[in-house]
C-alpha positions in Angstrom: 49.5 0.6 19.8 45.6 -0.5 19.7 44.2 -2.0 23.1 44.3 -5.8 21.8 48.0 -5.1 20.9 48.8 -7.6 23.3 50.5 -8.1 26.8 53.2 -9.2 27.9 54.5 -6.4 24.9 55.0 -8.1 21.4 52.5 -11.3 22.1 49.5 -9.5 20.0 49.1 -8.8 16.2 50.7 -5.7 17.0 54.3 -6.7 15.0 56.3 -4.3 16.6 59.6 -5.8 18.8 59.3 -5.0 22.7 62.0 -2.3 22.2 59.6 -0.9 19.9 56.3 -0.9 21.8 58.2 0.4 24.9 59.3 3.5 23.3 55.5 4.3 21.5 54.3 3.8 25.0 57.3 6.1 26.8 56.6 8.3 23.8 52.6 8.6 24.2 52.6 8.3 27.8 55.1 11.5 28.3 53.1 13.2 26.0 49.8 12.9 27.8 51.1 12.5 31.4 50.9 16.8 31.9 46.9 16.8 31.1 46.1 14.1 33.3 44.4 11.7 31.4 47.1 9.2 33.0 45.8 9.6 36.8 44.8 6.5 38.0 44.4 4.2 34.5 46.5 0.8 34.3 47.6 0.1 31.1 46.6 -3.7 31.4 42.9 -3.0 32.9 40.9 -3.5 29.8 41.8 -7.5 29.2 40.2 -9.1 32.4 36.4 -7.5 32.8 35.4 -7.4 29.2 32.9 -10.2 29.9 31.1 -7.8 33.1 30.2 -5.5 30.3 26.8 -3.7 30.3 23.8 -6.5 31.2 26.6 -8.7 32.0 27.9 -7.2 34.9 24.4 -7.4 36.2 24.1 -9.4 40.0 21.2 -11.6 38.8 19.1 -12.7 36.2 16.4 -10.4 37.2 18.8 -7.1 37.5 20.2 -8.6 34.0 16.7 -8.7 32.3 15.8 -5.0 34.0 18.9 -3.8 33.1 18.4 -4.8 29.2 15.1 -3.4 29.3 16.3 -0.2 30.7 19.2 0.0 28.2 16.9 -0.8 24.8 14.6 2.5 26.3 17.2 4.8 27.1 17.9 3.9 23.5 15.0 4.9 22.0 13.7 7.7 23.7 16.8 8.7 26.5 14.8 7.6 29.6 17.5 6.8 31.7 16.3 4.0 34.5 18.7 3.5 37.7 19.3 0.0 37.2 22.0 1.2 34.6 23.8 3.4 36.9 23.8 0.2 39.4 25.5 -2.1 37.1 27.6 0.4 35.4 29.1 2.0 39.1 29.6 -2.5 39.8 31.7 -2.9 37.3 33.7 0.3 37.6 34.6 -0.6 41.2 35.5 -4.1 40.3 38.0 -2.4 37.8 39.0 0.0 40.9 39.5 -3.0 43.2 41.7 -4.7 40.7 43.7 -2.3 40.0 44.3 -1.5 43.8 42.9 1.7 43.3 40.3 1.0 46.8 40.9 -1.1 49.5 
């Protein structure tokens, strides 16, 4: 099952009946569950904060335009600049907060 498969289950181009997807989840899910790549991850977190990506996520436009500039250099020569920490750490807690992971 891809991550744009879809929600609520058999809604996306993923063609598989609900029956279907339920068990490839079980199935995956159970498989993983022992290693702990499960802890703390919502299945349904990715759809809502894909427009707070990178520069996006950014508080204003000057924090935006320092944050791009940052980004482009860490790029090209792997200077890495603060300001991408600040807006990255943002919009991981808004994905925390969502998924009532912090109060």
């Amino acid at each position: 099952m891809s991550n744009d498969a879809g929600l609520p289950l058999g809604t996306g181009f993923d063609n598989r009946k609900p029956p279907e997807l339920e068990k490839a989840i079980h199935t995956i899910t159970d498989a993983l569950l022992p290693t702990g790549v499960m802890r703390g991850w919502v299945w349904s977190s990715n759809w809502w904060n894909f427009d707070k990506a990178g520069a996006n996520a950014a508080n204003t436009p000057d924090e935006k335009t320092a944050y791009e500039a940052a980004f482009k250099e860490a790029e090209k020569s792997g200077k890495w600049a603060p300001v991408l920490d600040t807006v990255s750490d943002r919009r991981l807690e808004l994905r925390r907060r969502r998924a009532g992971d912090v109060q």
